[in-house]
C-alpha positions as CSV (number, residue, x, y, z in Angstrom):
1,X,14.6,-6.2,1.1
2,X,14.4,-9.4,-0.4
3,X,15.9,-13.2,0.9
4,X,16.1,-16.4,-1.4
5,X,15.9,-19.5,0.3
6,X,17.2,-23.1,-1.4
7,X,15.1,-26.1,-0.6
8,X,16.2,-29.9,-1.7
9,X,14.0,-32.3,-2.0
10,X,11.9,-34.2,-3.8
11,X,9.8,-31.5,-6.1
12,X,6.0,-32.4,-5.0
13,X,6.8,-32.0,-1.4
14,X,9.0,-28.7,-1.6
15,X,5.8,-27.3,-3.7
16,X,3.5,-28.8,-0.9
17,X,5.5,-26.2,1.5
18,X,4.8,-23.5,-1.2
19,X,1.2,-24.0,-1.0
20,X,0.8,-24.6,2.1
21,X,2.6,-21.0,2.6
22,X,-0.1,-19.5,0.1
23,X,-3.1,-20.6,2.0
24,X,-2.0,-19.6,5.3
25,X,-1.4,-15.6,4.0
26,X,-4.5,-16.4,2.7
27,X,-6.4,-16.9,5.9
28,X,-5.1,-14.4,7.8
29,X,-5.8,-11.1,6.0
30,X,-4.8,-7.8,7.2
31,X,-7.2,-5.5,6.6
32,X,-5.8,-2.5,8.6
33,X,-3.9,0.4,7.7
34,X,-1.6,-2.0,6.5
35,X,-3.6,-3.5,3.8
36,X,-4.6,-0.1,2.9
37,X,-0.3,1.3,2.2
38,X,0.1,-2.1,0.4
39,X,-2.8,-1.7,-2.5
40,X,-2.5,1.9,-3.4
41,X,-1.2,3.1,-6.7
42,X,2.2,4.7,-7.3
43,X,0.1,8.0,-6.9
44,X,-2.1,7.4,-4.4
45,X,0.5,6.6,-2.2
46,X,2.5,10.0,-2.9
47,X,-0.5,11.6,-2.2
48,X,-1.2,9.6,0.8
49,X,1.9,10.4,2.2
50,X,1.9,14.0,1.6
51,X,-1.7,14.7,3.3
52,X,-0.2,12.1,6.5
53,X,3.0,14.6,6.5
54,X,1.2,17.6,6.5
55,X,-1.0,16.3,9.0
56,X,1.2,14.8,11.4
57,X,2.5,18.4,11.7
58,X,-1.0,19.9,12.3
59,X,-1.1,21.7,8.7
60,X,-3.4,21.8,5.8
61,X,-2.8,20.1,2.5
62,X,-4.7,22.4,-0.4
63,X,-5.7,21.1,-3.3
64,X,-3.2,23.1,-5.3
65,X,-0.5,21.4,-3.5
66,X,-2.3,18.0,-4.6
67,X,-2.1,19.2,-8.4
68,X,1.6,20.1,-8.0
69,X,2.8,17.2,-6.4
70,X,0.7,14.9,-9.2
71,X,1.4,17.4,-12.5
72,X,-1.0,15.4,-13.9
73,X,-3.3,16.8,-17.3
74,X,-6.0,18.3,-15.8
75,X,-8.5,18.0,-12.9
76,X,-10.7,15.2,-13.9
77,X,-7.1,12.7,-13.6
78,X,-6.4,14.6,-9.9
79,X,-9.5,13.8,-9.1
80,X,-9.6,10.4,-10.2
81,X,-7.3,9.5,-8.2
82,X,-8.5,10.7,-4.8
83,X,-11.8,9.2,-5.7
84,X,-9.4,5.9,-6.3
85,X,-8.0,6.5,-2.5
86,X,-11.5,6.7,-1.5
87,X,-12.9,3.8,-2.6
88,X,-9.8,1.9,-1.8
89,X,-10.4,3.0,1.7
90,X,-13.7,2.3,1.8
91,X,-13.2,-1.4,0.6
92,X,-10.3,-2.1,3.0
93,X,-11.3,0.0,6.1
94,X,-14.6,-0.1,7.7
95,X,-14.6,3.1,8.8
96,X,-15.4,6.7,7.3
97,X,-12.8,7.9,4.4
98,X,-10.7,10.5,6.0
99,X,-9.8,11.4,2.6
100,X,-12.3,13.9,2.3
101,X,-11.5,17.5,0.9
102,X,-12.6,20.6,3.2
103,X,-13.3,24.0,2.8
104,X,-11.0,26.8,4.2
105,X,-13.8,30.2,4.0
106,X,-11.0,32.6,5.3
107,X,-8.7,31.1,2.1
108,X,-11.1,30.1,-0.1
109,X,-9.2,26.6,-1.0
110,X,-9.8,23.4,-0.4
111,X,-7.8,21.3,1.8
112,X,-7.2,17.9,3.3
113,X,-6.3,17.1,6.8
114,X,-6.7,13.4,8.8
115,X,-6.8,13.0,12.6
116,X,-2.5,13.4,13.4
117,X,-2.4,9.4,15.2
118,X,-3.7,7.6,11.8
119,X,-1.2,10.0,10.0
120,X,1.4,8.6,11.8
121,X,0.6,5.3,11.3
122,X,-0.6,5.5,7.7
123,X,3.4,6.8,7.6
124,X,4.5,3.8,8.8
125,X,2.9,1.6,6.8
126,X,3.8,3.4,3.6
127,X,7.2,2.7,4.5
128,X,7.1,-0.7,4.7
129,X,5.5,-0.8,1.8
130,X,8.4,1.1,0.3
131,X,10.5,-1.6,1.8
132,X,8.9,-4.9,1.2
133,X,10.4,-7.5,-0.9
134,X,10.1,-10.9,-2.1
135,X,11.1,-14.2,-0.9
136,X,12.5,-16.2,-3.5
137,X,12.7,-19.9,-3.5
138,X,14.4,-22.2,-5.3
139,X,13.5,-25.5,-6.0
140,X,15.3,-28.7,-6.8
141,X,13.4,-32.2,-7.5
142,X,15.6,-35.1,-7.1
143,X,15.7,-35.6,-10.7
144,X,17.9,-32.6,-11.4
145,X,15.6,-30.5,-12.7
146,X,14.5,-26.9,-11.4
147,X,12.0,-24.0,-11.3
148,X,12.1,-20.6,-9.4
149,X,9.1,-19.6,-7.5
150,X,8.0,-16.3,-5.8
151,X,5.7,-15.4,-3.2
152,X,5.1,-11.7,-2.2
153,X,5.5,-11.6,1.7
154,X,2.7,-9.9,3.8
């Protein structure tokens, strides 16, 4: 989704607003689930949302699963970016990493699996991510001239 919004006025003032904007997404962080969905990588999101689907529907997600849906070189990268997940968890969320491989004995695989509630939501909040946009504003001074400015929308 994206909007663009045209603003007329004398250029100092119109990027006044834009500032003013800034700073008070600034103040207000989310540091929630939210937060979490919006600053993974491309990858970490896939596999985010693959562990949050199998969860959410009481299964395991084993580790080979985790190298299919990457296809990435080896196990070192698959790794890497789980390790990527968990610190980005761990610097976002204030609680214990979820993220955590276990050990199935009677299938001798490891396998991830999160409580089925913060599945849901992590689910939830990928979306949106998927969906965000950007607002786009243009700007016009009074003397004619112009400039295009973005902001990322929380």
């Amino acid at each position: 989704m994206s909007a663009t919004i045209t603003l007329t006025g004398p250029e100092g003032k119109l990027k006044q607003v834009l500032n003013f904007w800034e700073e008070i997404n600034k103040e207000a962080p989310d540091f929630g689930v939210d937060e979490f969905a919006r600053g993974l990588t491309k990858d970490g999101r896939r596999v985010v949302s693959a562990i949050c689907q199998s969860s959410v529907g009481g299964e395991h997600f084993y580790q080979d699963q985790l190298f299919d849906l990457l296809g990435l070189g080896g196990e070192n990268e698959v790794w890497g970016v789980m390790g990527g997940i968990g610190r980005h968890w761990a610097k976002t969320i204030s609680q214990p990493n979820p993220f955590i491989r276990k050990w199935d004995t009677t299938r001798s695989r490891g396998y991830y699996q999160i409580d089925s509630n913060l599945a849901a939501e992590l689910i939830e909040a990928l979306k949106a991510v998927d969906n965000e946009g950007q607002l786009l504003v243009y700007i016009q001074g009074e003397t004619g001239s112009s400039s295009d400015e973005s902001i990322r929308l929380p």
